[in-house]
N, C-alpha and C positions, 0 to 999 in steps of 0.2 A: 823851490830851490832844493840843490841836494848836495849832499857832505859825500864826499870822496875818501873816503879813510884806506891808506895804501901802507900795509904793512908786509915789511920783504920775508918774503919766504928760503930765502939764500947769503951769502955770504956777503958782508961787503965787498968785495972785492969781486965777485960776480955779478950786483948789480952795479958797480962802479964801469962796468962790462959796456954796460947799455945806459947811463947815465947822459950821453950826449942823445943817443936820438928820443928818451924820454922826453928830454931839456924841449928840444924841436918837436914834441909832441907837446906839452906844457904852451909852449910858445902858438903853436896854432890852435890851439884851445881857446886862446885869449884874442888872437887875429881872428876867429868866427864867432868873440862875442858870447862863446860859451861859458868860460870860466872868467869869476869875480875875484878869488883870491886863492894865494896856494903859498906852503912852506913844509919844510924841515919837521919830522917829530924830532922831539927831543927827551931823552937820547935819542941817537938817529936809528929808530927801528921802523923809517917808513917818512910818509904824510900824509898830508891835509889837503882836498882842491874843496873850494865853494863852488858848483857850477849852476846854469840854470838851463830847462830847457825840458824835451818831453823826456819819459823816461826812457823810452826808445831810444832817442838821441843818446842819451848819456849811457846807457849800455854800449848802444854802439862804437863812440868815445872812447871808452874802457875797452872795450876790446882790440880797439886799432893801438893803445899802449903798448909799446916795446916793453915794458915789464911785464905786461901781461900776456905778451904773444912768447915772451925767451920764461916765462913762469918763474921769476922771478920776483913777484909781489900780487899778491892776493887784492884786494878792492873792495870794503866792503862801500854800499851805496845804499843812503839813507835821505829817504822824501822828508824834507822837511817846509810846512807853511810856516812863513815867518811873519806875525801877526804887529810885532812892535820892534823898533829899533832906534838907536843910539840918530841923534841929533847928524844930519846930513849922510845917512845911511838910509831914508826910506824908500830908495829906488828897489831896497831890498824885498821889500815887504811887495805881497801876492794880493 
């Protein structure tokens, strides 16, 4: 699994810019089965995606981002095995 940590390098009101086709990127993230869960940091300096898949794949993912193509929000992407988990969460687990 890998953690998506997206924190804006711009203004809100520049990422507010591209917030719709992120959304539609978000959204077919989820339609291919890639991405698990995603939201809001808070305060709003960014977010969170759970995604899964190779890591190839999920760079390439990140890269087709509208925040990451208008440079708008940086990405960091961190491989994580997840070995134990919460009660009807083990589809999580590797």
């Amino acid at each position: 699994m890998f953690i998506l940590s997206l924190t804006y390098t711009a203004r809100l009101s520049e990422v507010d810019r591209h917030i719709e086709p992120h959304m539609d990127w978000v959204k077919d993230g989820y339609d291919r089965g890639i991405f698990l869960a995603s939201g809001r940091k808070n305060p709003r300096t960014g977010g969170v995606i759970f995604a899964r898949g190779t890591r190839a794949d999920i760079e390439a993912i990140v890269a087709a981002d509208p925040f990451t193509i208008h440079g708008v929000a940086d990405t960091e992407i961190t491989e994580v095995t997840v070995t134990r988990t919460a009660d009807g969460l083990e589809g999580l687990a590797e």
